[in-house]
BALOBA-1460 file (C-alpha; in Angstrom, 3 decimals):
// residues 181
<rec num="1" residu="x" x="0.000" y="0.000" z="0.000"/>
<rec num="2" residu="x" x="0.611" y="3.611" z="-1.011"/>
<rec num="3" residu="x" x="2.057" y="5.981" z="1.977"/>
<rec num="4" residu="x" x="-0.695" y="8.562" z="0.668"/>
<rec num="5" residu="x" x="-3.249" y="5.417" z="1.367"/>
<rec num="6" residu="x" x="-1.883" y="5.326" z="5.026"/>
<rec num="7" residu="x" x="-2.182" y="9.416" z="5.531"/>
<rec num="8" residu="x" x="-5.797" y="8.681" z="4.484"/>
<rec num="9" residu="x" x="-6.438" y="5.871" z="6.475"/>
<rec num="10" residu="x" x="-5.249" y="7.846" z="9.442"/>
<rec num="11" residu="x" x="-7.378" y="11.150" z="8.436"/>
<rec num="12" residu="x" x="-10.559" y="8.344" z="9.134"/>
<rec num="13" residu="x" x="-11.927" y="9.496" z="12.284"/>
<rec num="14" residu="x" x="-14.175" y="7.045" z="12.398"/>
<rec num="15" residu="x" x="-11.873" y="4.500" z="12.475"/>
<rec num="16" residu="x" x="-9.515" y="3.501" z="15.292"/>
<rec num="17" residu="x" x="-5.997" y="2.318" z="15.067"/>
<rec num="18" residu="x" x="-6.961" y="-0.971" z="14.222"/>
<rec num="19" residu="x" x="-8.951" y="0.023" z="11.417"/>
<rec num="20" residu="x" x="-12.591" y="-1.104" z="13.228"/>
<rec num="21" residu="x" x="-15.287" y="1.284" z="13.283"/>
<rec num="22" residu="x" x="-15.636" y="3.386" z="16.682"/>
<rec num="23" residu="x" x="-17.569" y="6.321" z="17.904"/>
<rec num="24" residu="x" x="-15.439" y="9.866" z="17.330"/>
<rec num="25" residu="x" x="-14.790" y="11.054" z="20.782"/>
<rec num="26" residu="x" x="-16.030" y="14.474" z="20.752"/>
<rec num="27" residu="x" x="-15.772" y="15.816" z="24.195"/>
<rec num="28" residu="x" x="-13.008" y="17.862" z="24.178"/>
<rec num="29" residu="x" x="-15.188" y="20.050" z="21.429"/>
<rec num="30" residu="x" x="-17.184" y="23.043" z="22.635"/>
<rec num="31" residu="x" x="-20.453" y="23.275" z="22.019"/>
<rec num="32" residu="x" x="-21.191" y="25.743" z="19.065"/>
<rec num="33" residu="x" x="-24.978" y="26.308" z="16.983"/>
<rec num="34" residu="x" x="-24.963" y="24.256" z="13.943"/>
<rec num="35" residu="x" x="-27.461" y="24.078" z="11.663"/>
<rec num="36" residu="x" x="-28.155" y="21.606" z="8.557"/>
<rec num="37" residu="x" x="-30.643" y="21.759" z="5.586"/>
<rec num="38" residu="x" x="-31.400" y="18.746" z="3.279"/>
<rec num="39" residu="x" x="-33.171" y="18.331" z="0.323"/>
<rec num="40" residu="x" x="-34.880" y="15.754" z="-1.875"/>
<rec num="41" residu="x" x="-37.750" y="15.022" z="-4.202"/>
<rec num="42" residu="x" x="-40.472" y="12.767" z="-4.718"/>
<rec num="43" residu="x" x="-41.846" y="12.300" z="-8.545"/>
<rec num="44" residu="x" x="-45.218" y="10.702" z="-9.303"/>
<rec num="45" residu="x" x="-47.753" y="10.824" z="-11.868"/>
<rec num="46" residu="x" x="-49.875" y="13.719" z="-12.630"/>
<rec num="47" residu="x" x="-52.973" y="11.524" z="-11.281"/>
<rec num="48" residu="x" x="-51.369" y="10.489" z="-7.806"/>
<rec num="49" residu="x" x="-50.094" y="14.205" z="-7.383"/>
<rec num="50" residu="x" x="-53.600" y="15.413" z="-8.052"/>
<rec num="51" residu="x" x="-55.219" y="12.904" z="-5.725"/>
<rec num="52" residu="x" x="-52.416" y="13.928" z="-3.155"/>
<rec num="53" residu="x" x="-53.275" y="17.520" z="-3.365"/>
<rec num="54" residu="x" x="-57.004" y="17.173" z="-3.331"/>
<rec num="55" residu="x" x="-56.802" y="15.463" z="0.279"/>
<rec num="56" residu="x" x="-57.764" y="12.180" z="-1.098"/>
<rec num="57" residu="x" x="-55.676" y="9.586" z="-0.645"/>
<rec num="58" residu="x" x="-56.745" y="6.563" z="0.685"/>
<rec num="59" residu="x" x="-54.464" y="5.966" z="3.845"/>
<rec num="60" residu="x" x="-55.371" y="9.672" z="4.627"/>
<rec num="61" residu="x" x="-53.319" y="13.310" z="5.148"/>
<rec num="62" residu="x" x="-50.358" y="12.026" z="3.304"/>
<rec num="63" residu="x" x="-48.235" y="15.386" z="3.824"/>
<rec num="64" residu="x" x="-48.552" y="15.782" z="7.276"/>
<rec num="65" residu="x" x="-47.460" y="12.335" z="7.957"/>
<rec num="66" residu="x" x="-44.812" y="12.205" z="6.056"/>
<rec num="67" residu="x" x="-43.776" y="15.861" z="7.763"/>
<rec num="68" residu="x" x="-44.562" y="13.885" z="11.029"/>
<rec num="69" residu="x" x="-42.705" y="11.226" z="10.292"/>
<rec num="70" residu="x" x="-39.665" y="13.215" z="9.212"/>
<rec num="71" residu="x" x="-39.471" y="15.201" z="12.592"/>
<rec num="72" residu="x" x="-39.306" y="11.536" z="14.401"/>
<rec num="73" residu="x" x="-37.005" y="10.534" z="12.102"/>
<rec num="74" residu="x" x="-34.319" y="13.382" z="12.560"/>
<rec num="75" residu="x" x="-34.764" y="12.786" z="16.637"/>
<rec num="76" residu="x" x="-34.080" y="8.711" z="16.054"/>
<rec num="77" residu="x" x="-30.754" y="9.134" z="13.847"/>
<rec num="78" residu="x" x="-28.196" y="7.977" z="16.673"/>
<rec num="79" residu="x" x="-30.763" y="4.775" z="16.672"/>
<rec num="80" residu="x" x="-30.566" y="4.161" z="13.284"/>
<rec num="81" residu="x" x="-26.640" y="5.346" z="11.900"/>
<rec num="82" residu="x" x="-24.348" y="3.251" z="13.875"/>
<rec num="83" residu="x" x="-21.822" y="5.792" z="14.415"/>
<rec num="84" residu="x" x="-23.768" y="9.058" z="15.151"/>
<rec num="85" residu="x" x="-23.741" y="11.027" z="18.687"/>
<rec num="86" residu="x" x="-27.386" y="11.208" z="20.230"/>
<rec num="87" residu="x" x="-28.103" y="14.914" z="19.817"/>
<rec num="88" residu="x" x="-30.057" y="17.736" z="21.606"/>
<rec num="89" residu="x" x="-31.965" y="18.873" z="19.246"/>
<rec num="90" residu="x" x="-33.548" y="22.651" z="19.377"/>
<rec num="91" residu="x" x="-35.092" y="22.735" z="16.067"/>
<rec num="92" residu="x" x="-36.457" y="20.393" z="13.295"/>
<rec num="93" residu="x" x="-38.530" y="21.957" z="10.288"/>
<rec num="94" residu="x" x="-39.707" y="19.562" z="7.450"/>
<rec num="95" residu="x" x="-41.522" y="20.436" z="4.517"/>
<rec num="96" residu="x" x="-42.995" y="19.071" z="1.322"/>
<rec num="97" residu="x" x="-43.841" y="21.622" z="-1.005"/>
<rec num="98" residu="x" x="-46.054" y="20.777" z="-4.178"/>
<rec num="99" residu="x" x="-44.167" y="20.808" z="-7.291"/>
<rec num="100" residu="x" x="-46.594" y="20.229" z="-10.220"/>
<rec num="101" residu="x" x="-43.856" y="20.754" z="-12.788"/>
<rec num="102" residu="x" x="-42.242" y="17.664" z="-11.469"/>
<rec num="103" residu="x" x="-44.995" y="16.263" z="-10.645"/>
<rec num="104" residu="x" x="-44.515" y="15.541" z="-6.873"/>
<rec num="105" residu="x" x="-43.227" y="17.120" z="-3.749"/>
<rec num="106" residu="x" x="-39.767" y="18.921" z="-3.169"/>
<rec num="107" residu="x" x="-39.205" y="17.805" z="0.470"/>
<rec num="108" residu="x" x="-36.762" y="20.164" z="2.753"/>
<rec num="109" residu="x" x="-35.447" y="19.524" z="6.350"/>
<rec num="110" residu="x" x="-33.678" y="21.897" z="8.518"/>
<rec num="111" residu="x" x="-31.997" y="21.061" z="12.143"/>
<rec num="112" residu="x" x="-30.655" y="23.246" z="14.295"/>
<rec num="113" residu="x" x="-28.508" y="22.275" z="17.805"/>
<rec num="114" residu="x" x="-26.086" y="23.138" z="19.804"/>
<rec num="115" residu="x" x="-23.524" y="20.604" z="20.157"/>
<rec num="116" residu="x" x="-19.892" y="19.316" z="19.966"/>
<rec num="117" residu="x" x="-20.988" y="17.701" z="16.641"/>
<rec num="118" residu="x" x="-23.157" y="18.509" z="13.512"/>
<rec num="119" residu="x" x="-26.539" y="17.727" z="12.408"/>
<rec num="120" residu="x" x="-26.151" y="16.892" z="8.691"/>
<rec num="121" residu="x" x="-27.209" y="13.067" z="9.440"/>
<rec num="122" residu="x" x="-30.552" y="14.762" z="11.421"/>
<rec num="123" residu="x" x="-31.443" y="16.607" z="8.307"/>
<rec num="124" residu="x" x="-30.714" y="13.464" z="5.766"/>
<rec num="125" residu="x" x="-32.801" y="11.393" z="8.148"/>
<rec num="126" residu="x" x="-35.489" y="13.620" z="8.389"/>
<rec num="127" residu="x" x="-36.116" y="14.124" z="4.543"/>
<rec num="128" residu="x" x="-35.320" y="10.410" z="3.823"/>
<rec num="129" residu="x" x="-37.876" y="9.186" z="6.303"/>
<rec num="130" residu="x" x="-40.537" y="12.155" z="5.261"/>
<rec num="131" residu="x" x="-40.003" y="10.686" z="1.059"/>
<rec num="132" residu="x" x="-40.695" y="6.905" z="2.589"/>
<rec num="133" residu="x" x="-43.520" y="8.065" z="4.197"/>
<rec num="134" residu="x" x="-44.741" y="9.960" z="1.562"/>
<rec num="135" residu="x" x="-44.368" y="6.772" z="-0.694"/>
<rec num="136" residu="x" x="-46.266" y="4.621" z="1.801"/>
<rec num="137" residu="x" x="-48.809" y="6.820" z="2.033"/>
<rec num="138" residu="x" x="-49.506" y="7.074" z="-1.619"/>
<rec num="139" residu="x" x="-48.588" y="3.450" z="-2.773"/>
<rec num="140" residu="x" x="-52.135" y="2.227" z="-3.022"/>
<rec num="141" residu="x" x="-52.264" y="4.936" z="-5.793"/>
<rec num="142" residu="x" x="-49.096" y="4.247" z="-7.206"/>
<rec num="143" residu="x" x="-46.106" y="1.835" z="-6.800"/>
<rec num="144" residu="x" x="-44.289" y="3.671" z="-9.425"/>
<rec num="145" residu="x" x="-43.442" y="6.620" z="-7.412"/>
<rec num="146" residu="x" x="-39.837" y="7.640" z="-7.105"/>
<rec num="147" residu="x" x="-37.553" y="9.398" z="-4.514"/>
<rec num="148" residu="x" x="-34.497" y="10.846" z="-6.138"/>
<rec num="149" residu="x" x="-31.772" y="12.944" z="-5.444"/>
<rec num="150" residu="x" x="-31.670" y="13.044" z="-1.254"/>
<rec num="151" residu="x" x="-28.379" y="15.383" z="-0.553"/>
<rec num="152" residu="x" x="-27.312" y="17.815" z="1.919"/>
<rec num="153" residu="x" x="-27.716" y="21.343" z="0.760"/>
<rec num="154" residu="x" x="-25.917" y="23.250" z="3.614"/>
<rec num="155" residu="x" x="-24.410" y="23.557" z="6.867"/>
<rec num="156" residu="x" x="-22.900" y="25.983" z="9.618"/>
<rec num="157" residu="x" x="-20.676" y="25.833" z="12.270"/>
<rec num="158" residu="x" x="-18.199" y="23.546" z="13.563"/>
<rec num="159" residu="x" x="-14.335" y="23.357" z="12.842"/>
<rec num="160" residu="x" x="-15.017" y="22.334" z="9.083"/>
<rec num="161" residu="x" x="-17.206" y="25.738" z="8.990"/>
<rec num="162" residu="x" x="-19.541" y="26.552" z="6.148"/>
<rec num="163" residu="x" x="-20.710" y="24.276" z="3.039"/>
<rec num="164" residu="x" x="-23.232" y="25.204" z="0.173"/>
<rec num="165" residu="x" x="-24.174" y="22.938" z="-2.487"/>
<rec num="166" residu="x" x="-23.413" y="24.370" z="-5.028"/>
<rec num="167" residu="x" x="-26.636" y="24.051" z="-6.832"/>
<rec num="168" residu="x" x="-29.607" y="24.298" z="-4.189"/>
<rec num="169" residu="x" x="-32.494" y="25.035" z="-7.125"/>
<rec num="170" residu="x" x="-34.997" y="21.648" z="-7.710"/>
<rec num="171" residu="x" x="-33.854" y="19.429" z="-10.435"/>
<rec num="172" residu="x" x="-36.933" y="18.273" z="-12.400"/>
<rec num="173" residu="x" x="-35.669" y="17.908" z="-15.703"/>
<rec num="174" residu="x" x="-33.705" y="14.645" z="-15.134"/>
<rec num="175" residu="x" x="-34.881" y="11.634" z="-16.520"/>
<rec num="176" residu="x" x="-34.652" y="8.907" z="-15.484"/>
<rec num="177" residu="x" x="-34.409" y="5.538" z="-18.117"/>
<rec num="178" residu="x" x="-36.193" y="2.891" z="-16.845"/>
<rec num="179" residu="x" x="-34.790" y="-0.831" z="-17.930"/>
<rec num="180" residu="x" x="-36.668" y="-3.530" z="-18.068"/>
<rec num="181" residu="x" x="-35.414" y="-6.724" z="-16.901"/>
C-alpha cells in the first residue's frame, strides 16, 4: 500500500488504530450552533399528485405524515446510523412543497442544535424518512413513485465551517431511463 493510502487511512476518524469502526470522541469540542438543511424530491404521476393535493388519498393526510414522520425521524438518527452522537436537538422543520412541474413534492429539512458535533445526518434522516412516508402513504395509488436525489444542501458551524451545495435550485428535468429486466 501507497504511503498517501496510510495518511488517508489515518485522516478516518471514524476508524480507530486498528482500522474497526468506533464512535469519534467528541468531548473535548465546545459546544457551538450548527445548523443543517437537506433536500430531496419525490416524482409521481400527474394523477397520484392530483389525488395527493385534493386530500384524497386513501391511507389519509399524506403530507402531514410524512412531515410527522420526518421530525421523528431526525430525533431517532443515533438509533438508526451506527456511528452518530445522540443529539439535543432545538429545532427540526420539514416540509414538502407541491411541485406540479415535477410532478410531486420537493421535500426540505432543517436542524438546528447546539452541540460538539453537527446535524447533517438529522437533516438526511429527516427528509429520507418524510419521502418513505410519503411513498407509503400514496402506494395504493401508485407503486411507481420515485424518490431521487436526497443530498445535503448546507451547513454551519463547527471546525469544518460553512458548506453550500453548489446548486440548491430543484432538479426536475432529469430523466430517469427505466430498464426492463
Amino acid at each position: 500500500m501507497t504511503r498517501d493510502f496510510f495518511k488517508f487511512e489515518q485522516s478516518l476518524t471514524h476508524l480507530d488504530e486498528k482500522g474497526e469502526a468506533q464512535m469519534v470522541d467528541v468531548s473535548a469540542k465546545v459546544p457551538t450552533v450548527r445548523q443543517a438543511e437537506a433536500g430531496g424530491q419525490v416524482r409521481m404521476s400527474r394523477e397520484t399528485f392530483e389525488v395527493i393535493q385534493a386530500g384524497n388519498a386513501p391511507k389519509g393526510d399524506v403530507l402531514g405524515t410524512a412531515k410527522l414522520a420526518g421530525i421523528m425521524a431526525a430525533k431517532q438518527t443515533a438509533q438508526l446510523i451506527p456511528l452518530c452522537h445522540p443529539l439535543p436537538l432545538q429545532k427540526i422543520d420539514v416540509q414538502l412543497i407541491a411541485d406540479p412541474q415535477l410532478p410531486g413534492y420537493q421535500i426540505r429539512a432543517m436542524v438546528k442544535t447546539k452541540a460538539e458535533t453537527g446535524v447533517e445526518m438529522e437533516a438526511l434522516t429527516a427528509v429520507s424518512v418524510a419521502a418513505l412516508t410519503l411513498y407509503d402513504m400514496a402506494k395504493a395509488l401508485e407503486k411507481s413513485i420515485c424518490i431521487e436525489l436526497i443530498r445535503l444542501l448546507s451547513k454551519s458551524g463547527g471546525k469544518s465551517g460553512d458548506y453550500s451545495a453548489m446548486c440548491k435550485s430543484e432538479v426536475r428535468s432529469q430523466k430517469l431511463e427505466v430498464i426492463p429486466d
